[in-house]
C-alpha positions in Angstrom: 12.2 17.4 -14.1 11.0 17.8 -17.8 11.4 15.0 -20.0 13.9 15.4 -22.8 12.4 15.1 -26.5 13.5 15.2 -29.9 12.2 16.8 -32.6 9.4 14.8 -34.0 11.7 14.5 -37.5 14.6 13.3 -35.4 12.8 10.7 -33.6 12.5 6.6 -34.8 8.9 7.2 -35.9 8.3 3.5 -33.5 10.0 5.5 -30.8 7.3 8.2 -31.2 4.7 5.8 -31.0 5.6 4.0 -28.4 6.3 7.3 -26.7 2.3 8.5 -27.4 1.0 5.3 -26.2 2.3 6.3 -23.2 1.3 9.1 -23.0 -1.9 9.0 -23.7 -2.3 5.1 -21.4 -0.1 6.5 -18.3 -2.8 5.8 -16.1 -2.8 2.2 -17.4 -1.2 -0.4 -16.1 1.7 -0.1 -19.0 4.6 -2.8 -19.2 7.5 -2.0 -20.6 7.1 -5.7 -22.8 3.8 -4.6 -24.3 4.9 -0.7 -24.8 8.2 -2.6 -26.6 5.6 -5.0 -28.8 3.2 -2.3 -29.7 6.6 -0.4 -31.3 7.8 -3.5 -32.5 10.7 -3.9 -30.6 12.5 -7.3 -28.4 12.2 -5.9 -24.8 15.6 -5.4 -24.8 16.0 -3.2 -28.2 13.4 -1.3 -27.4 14.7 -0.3 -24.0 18.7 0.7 -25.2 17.4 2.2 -28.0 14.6 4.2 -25.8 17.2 5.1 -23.9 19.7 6.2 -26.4 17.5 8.7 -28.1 15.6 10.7 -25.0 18.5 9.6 -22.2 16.6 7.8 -20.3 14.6 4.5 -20.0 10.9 3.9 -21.0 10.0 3.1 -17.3 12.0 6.2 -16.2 9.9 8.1 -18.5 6.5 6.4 -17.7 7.1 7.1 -14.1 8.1 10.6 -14.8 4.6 11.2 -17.0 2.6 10.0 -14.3 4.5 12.4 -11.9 3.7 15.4 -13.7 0.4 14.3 -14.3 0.3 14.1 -10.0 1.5 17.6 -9.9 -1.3 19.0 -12.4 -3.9 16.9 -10.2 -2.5 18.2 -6.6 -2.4 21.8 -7.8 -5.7 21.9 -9.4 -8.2 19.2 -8.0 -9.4 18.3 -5.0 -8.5 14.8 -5.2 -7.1 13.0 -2.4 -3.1 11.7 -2.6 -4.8 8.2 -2.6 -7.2 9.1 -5.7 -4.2 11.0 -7.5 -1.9 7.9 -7.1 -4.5 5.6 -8.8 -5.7 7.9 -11.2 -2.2 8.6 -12.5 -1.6 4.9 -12.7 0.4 3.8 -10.0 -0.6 0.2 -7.9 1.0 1.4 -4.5 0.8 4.5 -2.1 4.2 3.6 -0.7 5.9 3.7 -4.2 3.8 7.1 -5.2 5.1 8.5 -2.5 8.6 7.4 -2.5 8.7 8.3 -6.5 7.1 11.6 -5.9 9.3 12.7 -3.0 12.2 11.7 -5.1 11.6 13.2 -7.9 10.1 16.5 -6.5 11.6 17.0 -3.1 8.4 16.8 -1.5 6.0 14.7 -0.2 2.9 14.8 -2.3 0.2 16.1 0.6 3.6 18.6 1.3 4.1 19.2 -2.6 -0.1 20.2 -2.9 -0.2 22.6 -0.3 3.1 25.0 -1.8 1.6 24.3 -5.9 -1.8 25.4 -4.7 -0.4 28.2 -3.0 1.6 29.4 -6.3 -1.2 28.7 -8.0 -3.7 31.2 -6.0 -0.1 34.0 -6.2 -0.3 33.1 -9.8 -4.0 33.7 -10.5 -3.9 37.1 -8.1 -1.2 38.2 -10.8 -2.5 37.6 -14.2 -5.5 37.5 -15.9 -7.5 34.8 -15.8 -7.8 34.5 -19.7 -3.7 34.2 -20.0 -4.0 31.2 -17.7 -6.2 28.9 -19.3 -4.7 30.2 -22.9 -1.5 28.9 -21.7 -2.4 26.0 -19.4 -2.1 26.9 -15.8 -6.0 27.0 -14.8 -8.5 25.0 -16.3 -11.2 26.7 -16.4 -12.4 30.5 -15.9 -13.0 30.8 -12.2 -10.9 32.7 -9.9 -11.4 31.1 -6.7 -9.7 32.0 -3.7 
């Protein structure tokens, strides 16, 4: 489920920003219009051309951000599937779910319970240093 990127000197340097406004404003309440006039692109340009360059389209992309960010937030917070839905930027449970479960295989209470447990197996295996260094805990504390 990664999302496919170019080098940054292959990329339309619009394309990049529009691609790091979303990614730093997934959890707002993004259009594709206004994502397309902040890179200075017609709606309709901006989406082919989106498209061409990272195969797929900016709302594909958007919806898979917020995804990922939904995995980091089941695995490592205690956050309810209601409060990760919001705070990843998504107006409906329904659709969160739905999206999730699509794009995972599992429904997201489902999906928190087997990351959380892969996390623990994870942090019983390696040191506790390696895993913040390299992004899977974040923070020093091995609780379990």
């Amino acid at each position: 489920m990664s999302i496919k990127t170019l080098p940054i000197s292959k990329a339309h340097p619009q394309l990049r920003s529009a691609q790091a406004q979303m990614d730093a404003d997934y959890e707002q309440p993004l259009s594709v219009e206004s994502i397309a006039s902040h890179a200075g692109f017609s709606h309709f340009h901006f989406i082919r051309f989106f498209h061409r360059t990272y195969g797929i389209t900016p709302h594909q992309y958007l919806t898979r951000k917020r995804i990922q960010q939904a995995q980091r937030l089941l695995a490592l917070s205690d956050l309810s599937v209601t409060e990760i839905c919001f705070a990843v930027g998504f107006q409906s449970l329904g659709s969160f779910s739905t999206l999730y479960h699509r794009q995972t295989g599992y429904a997201p209470s489902e999906h928190r319970i087997r990351l959380q447990e892969q996390q623990r197996r994870l942090q019983l295996a390696a040191p506790a240093c390696f895993l913040f260094t390299y992004g899977a805990i974040e923070q020093f504390s091995r609780s379990i």
